[in-house]
C-alpha positions as CSV (number, residue, x, y, z in Angstrom):
1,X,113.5,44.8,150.0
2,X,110.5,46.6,151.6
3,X,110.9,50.0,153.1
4,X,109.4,48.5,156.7
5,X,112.3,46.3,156.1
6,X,114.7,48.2,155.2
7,X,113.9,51.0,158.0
8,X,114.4,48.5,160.7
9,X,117.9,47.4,159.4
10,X,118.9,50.5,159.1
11,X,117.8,51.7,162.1
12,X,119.5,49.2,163.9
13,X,122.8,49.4,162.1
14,X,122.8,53.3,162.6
15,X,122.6,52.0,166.5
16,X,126.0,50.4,165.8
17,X,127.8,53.8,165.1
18,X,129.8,55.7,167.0
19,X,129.1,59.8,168.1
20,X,132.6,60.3,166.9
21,X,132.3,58.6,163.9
22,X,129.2,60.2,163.3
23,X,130.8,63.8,164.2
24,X,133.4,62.6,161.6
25,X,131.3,61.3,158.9
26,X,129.1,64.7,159.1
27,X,131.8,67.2,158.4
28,X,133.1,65.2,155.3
29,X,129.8,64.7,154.1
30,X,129.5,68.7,154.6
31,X,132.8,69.2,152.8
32,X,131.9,66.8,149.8
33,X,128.6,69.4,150.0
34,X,131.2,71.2,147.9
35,X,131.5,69.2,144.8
36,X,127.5,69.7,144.1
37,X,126.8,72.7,141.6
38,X,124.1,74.0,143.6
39,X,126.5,77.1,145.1
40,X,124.7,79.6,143.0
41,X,121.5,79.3,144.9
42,X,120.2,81.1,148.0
43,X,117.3,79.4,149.7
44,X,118.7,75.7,151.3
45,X,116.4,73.8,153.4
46,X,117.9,71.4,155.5
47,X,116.5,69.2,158.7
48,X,117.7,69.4,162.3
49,X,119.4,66.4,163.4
50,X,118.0,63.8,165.3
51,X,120.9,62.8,167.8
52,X,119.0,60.1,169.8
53,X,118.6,58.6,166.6
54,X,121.9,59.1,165.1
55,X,121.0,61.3,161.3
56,X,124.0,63.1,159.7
57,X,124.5,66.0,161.8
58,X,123.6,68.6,160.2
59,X,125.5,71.5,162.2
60,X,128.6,71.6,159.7
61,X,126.5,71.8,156.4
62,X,124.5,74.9,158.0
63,X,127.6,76.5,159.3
64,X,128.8,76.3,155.5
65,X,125.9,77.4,154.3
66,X,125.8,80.1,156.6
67,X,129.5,81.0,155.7
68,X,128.6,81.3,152.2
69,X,125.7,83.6,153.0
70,X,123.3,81.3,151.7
71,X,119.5,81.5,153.4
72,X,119.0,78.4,155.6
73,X,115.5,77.1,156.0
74,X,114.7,74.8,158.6
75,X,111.1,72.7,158.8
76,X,108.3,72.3,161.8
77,X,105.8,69.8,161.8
78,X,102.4,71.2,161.0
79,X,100.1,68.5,161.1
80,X,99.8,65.0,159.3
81,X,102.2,65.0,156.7
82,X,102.4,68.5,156.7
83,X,106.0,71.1,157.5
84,X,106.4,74.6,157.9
85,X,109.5,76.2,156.9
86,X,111.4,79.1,159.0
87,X,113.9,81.1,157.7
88,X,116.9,80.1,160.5
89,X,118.6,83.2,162.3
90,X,120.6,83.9,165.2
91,X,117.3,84.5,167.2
92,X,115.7,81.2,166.3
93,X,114.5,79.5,169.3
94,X,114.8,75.7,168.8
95,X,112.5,73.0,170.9
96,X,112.7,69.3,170.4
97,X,108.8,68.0,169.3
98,X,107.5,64.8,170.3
99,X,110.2,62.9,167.7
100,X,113.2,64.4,169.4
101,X,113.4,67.1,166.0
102,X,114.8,70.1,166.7
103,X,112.0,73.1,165.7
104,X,112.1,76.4,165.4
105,X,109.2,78.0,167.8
106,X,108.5,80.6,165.1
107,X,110.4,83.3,162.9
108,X,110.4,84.1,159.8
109,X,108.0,82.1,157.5
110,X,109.8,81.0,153.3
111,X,107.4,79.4,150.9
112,X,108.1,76.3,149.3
113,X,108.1,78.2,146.1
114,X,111.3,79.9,147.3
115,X,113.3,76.8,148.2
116,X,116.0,76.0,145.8
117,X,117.5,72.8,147.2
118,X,116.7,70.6,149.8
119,X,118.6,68.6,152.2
120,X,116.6,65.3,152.9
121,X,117.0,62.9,155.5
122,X,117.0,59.0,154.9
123,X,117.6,55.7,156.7
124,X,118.4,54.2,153.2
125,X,118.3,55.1,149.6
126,X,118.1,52.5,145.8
127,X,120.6,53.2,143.1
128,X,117.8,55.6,141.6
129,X,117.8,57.9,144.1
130,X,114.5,56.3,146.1
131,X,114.7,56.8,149.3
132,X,113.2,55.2,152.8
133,X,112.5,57.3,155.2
134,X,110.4,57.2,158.9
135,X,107.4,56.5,156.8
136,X,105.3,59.3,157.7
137,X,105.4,61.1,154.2
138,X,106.4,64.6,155.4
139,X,109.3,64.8,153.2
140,X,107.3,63.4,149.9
141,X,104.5,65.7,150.5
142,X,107.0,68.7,151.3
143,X,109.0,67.7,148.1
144,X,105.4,67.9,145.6
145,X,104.7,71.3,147.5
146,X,108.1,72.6,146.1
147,X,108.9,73.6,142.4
148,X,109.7,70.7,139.9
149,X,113.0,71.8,139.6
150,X,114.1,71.7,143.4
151,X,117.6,70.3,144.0
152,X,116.7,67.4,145.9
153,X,120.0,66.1,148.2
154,X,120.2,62.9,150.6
155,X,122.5,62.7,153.5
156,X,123.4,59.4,154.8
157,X,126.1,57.7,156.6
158,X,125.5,54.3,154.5
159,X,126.2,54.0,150.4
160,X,123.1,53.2,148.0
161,X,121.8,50.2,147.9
162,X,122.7,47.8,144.8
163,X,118.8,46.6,145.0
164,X,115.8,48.4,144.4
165,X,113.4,49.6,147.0
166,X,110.2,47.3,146.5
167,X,107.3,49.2,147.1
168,X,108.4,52.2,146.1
169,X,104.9,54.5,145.8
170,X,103.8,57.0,142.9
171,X,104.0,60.2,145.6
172,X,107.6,58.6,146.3
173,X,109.7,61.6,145.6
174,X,113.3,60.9,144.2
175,X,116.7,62.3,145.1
176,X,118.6,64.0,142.5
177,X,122.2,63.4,144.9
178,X,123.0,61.7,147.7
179,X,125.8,62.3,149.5
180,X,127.5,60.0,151.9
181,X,131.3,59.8,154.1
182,X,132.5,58.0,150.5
183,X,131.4,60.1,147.9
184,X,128.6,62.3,146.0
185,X,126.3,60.1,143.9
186,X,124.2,61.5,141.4
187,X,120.7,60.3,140.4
């Protein structure tokens, strides 16, 4: 299928869910967070849920994180394709932008050079780790900002998809995991 496709199925069935199923679904997917070795690192970046359009939330995996005193990064939009990332404390101010994202106001810039895994959202994702996002290419060109060997982690409430994204792109960036309620895939 093609990824306009694909993001308005998605979409919609995402529509279909539940916000307890949702709350439910997001803690396991937290707790399978677990089985991933990526517990030795210290800089995670991870997006800010958007509830209107019912992501993962991601408020379990950055308690966990937190627990395990690991350095949370969370992203602004800067522009056309382009993020920022803030180091997220107790005094970060959060403000939804003009896609309902939660965004730090400021803080503490981190490099992409520091980030050792990242937690990517995804409407949908192949059996090789290709994933369809909103289709505005901040994640991709985030992802070729970082170093190659970034741990690269999907959340989603659906499993892979037995067929191939289409029109997958050169820039496409792939996943290395994805984790959903089920289970931890690897890539």
């Amino acid at each position: 299928m093609l990824k306009h496709e694909l993001r308005k199925k998605y979409l919609r069935l995402r529509k279909e869910f539940s916000n307890s199923y949702i709350s439910n679904a997001s803690l396991t997917i937290a707790n399978h967070a677990l089985k991933i070795p990526i517990w030795d690192f210290f800089y995670f970046h991870i997006f800010l849920s958007i509830e209107e359009n019912k992501e993962v939330d991601t408020l379990p995996l950055i308690t966990l994180l937190q627990g395990r005193d690991k350095n949370v990064v969370v992203p602004k939009v800067d522009g056309p394709h382009s993020m920022v990332n803030f180091l997220l404390t107790d005094n970060t101010v959060l403000k939804k932008n003009n896609w309902n994202i939660p965004e730090p106001m400021d803080g503490i810039p981190v490099p992409e050079n520091k980030i050792d895994v990242v937690f990517v959202p995804l409407l949908a994702v192949d059996g090789n780790g290709h994933r369809v996002g909103y289709g505005k290419g901040y994640y991709d060109t985030f992802l070729g900002k970082c170093r190659k060997n970034v741990v690269k982690v999907g959340l989603s409430l659906f499993e892979p998809m037995n067929d191939s994204i289409s029109d997958t792109h050169e820039n496409d960036v792939a996943l290395d995991y994805c984790i959903t309620p089920d289970m931890v895939h690897q890539f």
